[in-house]
C-alpha positions as CSV (number, residue, x, y, z in Angstrom):
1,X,89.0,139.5,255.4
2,X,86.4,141.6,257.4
3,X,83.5,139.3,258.6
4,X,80.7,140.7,260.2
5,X,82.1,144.2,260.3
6,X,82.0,147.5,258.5
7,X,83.4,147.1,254.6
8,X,86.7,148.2,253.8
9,X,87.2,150.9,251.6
10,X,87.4,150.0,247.6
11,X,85.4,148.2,245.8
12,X,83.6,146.0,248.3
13,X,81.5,142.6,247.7
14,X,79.5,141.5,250.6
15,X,79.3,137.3,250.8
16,X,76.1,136.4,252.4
17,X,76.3,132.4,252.5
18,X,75.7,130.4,255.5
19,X,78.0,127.1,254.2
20,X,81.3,128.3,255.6
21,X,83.5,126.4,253.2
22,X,82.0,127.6,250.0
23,X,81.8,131.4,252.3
24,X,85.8,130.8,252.4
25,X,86.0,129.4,249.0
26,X,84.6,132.7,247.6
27,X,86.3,135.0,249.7
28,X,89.4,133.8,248.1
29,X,88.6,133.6,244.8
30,X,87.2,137.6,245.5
31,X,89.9,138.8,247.2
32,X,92.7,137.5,245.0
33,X,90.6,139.8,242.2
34,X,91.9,142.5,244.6
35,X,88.1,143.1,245.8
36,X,87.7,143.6,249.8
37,X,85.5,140.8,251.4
38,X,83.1,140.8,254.2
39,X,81.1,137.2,254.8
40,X,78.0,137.1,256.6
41,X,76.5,133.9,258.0
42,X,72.9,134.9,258.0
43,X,70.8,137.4,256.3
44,X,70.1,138.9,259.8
45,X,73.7,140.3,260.1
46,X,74.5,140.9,256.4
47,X,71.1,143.8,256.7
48,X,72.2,145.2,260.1
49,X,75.6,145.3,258.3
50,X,74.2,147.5,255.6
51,X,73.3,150.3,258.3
52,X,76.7,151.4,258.8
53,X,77.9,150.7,255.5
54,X,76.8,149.5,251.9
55,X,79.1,147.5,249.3
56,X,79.4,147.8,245.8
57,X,77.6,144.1,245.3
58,X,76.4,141.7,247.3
59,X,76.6,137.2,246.4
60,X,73.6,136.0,248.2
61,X,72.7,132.4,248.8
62,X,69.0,131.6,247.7
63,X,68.7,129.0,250.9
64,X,69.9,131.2,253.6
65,X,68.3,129.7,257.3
66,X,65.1,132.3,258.4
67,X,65.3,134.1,255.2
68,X,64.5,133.5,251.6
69,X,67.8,134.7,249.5
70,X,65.1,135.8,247.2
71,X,63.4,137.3,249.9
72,X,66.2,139.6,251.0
73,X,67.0,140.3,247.3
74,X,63.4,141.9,247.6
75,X,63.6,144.0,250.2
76,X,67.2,145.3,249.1
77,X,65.1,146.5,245.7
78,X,62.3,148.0,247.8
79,X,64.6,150.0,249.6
80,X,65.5,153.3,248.2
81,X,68.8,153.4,249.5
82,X,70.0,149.8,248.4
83,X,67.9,149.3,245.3
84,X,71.0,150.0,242.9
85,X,73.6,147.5,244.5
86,X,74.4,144.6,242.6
87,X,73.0,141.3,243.5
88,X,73.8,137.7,243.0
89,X,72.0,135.0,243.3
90,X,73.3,131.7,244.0
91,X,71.7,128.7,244.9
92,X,72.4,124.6,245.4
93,X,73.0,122.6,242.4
94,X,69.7,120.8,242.6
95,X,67.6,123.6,241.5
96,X,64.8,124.0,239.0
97,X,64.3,126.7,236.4
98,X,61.8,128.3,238.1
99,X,63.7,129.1,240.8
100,X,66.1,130.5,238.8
101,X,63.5,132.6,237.0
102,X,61.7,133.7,240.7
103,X,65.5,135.1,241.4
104,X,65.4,137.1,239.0
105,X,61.9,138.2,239.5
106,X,62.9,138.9,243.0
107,X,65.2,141.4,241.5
108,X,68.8,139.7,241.0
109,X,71.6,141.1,238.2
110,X,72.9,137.9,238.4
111,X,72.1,133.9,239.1
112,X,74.8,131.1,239.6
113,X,74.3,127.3,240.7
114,X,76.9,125.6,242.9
115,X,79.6,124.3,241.3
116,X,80.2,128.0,240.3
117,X,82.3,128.4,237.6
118,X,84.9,131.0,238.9
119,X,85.8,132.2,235.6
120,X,82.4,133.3,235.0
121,X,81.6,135.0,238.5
122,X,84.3,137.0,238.2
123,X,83.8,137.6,234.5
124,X,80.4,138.6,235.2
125,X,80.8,140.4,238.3
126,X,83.5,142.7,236.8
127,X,80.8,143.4,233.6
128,X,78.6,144.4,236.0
129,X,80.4,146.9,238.3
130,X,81.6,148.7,235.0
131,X,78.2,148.9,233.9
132,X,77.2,150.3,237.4
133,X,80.4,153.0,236.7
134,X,78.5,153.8,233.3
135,X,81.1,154.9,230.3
136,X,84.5,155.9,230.6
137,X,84.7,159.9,230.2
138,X,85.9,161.3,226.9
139,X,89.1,162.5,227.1
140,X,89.5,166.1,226.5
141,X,90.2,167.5,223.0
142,X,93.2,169.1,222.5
143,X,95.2,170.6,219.1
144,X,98.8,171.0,219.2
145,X,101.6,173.0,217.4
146,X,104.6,172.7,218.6
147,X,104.9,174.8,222.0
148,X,101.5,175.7,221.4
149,X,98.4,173.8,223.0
150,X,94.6,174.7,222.3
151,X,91.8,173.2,224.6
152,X,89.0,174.3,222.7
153,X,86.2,173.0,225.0
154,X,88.0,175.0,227.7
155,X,88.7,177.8,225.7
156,X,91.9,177.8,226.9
157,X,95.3,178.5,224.9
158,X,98.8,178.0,226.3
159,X,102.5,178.1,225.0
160,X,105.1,177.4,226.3
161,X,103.2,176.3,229.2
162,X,102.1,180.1,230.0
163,X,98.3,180.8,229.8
164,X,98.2,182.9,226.2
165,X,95.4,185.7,226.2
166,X,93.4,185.9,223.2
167,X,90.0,187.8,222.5
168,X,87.4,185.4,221.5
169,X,87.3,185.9,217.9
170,X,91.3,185.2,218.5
171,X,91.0,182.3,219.9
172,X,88.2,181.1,217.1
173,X,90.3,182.1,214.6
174,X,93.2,180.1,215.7
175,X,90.9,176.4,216.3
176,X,90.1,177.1,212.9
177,X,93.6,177.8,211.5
178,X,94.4,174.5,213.9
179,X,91.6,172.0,212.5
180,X,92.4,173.1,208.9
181,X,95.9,173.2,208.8
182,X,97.9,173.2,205.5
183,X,94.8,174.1,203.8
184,X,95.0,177.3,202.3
185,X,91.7,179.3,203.3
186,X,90.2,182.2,202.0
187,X,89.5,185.1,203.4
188,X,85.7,184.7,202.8
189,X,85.8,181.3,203.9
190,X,87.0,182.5,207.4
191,X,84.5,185.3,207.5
192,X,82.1,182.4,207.0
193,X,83.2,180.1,209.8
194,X,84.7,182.9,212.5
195,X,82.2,185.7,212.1
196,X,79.6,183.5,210.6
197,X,79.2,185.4,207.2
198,X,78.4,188.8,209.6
199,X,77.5,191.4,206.5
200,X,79.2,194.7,209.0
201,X,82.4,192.2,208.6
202,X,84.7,192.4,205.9
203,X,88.4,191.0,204.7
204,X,90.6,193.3,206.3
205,X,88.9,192.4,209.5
206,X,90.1,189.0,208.6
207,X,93.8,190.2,207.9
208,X,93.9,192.6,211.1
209,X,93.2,189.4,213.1
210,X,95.4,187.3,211.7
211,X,98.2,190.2,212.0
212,X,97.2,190.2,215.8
213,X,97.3,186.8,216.3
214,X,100.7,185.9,214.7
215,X,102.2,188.6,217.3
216,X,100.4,186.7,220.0
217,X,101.2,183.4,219.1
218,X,105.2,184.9,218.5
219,X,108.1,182.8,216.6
220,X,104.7,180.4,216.3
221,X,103.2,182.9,214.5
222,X,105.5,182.6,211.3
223,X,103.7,179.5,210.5
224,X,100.2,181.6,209.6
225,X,101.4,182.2,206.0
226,X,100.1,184.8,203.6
227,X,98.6,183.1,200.2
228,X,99.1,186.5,198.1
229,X,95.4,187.4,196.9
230,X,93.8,184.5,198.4
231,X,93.8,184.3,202.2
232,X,96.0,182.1,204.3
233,X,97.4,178.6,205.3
234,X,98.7,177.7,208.7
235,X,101.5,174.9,207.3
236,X,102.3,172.3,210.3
């Protein structure tokens, strides 16, 4: 536990209750989540706290001795630089619904009532710090054959683990091959979607690329099958 004291590294939930046994009782419940604690018995130290450093979210008692939980809820939204941390309410069990409502007015993500439900809060608290990461990044696209690996996005090609140099129309030519493989394709249908139907371009530009290319791409290359008066089909 840090009390009172710069936050650990990690994600980091700041405890601002002045009951010390239900302070305690959530710092355990927290940190076996694997989440690094730091308790604060009065709003006073949990905002001089925030000077040296911030945490990831913030459980802030609505009944907090010289000031409102509501009211520092408030002035964390007013403040530029704390405005996006996660907050908590949570207040006694004897509580109306307007106080509840006024929490969230004040700004809170979030509003529990003693007995908390420790399921929940950390249900809810893990919903919300992966809502505050936003989506998971898309992995990268890739298209494989064999030894061969084609990041188009990247324009990068590799085989055999050795950076492969191709011209662009090259490398077009071969994602194309790649996404349509063990279709047969026709020479005007790859004028179409590598030169884009260019008019100077005809089909022996098609077959002098596709020559190049299967040298390039080496014992690979004996996949790129001629279709006698047709075009080609790269079988996989």
């Amino acid at each position: 536990m840090t009390a009172h004291g710069n936050l650990p590294a990690g994600r980091r939930i700041a405890v601002v209750e002045d009951d010390p046994e239900f302070s305690d009782y959530l710092r355990q419940l927290l940190e076996a989540e694997g989440y690094a604690v730091a308790l604060y018995a009065t709003p006073g130290r949990f905002l001089d706290a925030l000077l040296r450093s911030q945490p990831d979210a913030a459980l802030i008692d609505v009944q907090l001795p010289g000031m409102d939980g509501r009211e520092v809820i408030r002035v964390l939204r007013a403040n530029p630089e704390t405005r996006g941390m996660i907050l908590v309410a949570v207040s006694g069990r004897q509580v109306e619904s307007g106080h509840v409502v006024s929490g969230f007015h004040a700004g809170a993500d979030e509003y529990f009532v003693k007995p908390v439900d420790a399921e929940l809060l950390i249900a809810r608290l893990g919903s919300l710090l992966r809502r505050e990461e936003g989506p998971a990044p898309e992995p990268e696209r890739s298209l494989r054959l064999g030894d061969l690996v084609v990041l188009p996005e990247r324009r990068e090609c590799t085989l055999k683990g050795k950076l492969l140099k191709l011209t662009r129309l090259e490398f077009d030519l071969l994602v194309y091959f790649l996404e349509q493989r063990n279709r047969v394709l026709t020479r005007t249908a790859l004028l179409d979607a590598v030169w884009k139907g260019d008019p100077s371009m005809n089909t022996r530009t098609v077959d002098k690329h596709v020559e190049t290319l299967r040298r390039k791409l080496g014992p690979a290359g004996a996949l790129l099958e001629t279709v006698v008066r047709i075009g080609y089909v790269l079988k996989a």
